[in-house]
Structures are given as C-alpha cells and as structure tokens.
C-alpha positions in Angstrom: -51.2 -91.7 -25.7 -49.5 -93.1 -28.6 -53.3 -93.7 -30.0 -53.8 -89.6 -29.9 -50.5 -89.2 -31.1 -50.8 -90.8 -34.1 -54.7 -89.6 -34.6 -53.3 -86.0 -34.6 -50.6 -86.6 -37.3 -52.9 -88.7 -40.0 -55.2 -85.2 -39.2 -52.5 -83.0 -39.7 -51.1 -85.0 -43.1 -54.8 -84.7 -44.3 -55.3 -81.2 -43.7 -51.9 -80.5 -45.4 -52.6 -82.8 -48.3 -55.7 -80.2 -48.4 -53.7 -77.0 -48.5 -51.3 -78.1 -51.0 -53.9 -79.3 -53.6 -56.1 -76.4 -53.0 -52.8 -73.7 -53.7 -53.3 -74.8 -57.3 -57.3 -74.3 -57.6 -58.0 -71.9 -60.3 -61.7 -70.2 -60.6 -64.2 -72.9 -61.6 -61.5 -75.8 -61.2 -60.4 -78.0 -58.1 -57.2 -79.4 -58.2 -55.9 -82.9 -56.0 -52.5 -83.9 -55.8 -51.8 -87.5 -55.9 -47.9 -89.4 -56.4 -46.7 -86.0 -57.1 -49.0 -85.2 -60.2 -51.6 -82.7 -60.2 -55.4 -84.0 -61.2 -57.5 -81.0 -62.2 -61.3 -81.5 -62.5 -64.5 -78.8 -62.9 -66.0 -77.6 -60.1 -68.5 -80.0 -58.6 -68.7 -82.2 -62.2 -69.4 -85.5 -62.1 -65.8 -86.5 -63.0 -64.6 -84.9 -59.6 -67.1 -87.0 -57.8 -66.5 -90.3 -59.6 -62.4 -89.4 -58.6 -63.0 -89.4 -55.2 -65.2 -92.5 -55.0 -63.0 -94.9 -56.9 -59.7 -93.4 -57.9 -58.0 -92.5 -61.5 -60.6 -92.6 -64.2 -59.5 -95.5 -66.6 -59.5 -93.2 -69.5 -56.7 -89.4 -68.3 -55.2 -87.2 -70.4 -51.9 -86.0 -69.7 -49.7 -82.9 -70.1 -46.2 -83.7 -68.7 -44.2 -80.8 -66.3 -46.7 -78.5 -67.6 -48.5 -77.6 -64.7 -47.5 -75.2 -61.7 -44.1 -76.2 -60.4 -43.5 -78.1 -63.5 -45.8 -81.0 -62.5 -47.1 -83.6 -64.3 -51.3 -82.4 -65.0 -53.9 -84.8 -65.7 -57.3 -84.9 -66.0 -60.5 -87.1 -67.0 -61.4 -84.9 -69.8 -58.9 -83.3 -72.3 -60.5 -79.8 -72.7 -60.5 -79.3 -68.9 -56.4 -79.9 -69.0 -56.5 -77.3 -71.9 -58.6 -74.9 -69.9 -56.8 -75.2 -66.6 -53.2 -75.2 -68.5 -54.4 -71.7 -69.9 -55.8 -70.7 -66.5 -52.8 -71.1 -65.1 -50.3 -69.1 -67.3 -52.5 -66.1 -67.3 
C-alpha cells in the first residue's frame, strides 16, 4: 500500500511540475521551471533537447526577476531570453 501511495504522489508532483512550467509557455517557446527560476528554450531546438538530457547548459544567460512573477529567466541562448522577455509583456 505504502508502495502505491507513494507512486501516486511522485505522479502527481510530476504532472504539477508540468502545469506550472507550461502556464508560462508563450507561442513558439517552452518554458521549465527548475529551483524556482524559469528556463525558456524554442520550440523543439536542439538546446531544449540537450536541457533535458543533461541539465543547465554550461554556458546561460540571465535576466534576474524579470520574468512572470518576478522570476529569475534564463536561457541557453541570449536572444531567446530577449524574445521571450518581450513575449511576455505584450
């Protein structure tokens, strides 16, 4: 029982970890939440897929408490934080 129990809640915490990143998408971007800081990427670019085989790129650009609830917005390549920062306030 405890087995299903806790199968259910790391299902539920995934799906919600979903939901929240996904309330930030903007046309053409996809947005991931991770330690509180929102990581925008282009649609299906490489970058994307690189971030969710092996983590932070080693090279991020930043834009502190600029982002949607004033969070913290990075991202692999500095003209996708540009264009997603300007997607955002429109």
């Amino acid at each position: 029982m405890k087995k299903i129990a806790l199968t259910a809640l790391m299902l539920s915490s995934l799906f919600a970890g979903t939901a929240l990143a996904s309330q930030y998408d903007r046309p053409g971007f996809v947005t991931e939440v991770e330690d509180g800081r929102l990581w925008v990427f282009r649609e299906n670019s490489q970058e994307l897929k690189d971030f969710k085989a092996t983590g932070e790129p080693a090279k991020q650009f930043t834009d502190i408490g600029s982002g949607p609830e004033g969070m913290t917005v990075k991202s692999a390549d500095e003209q996708t934080l540009k264009d997603y920062l300007q997607a955002v306030k429109k």
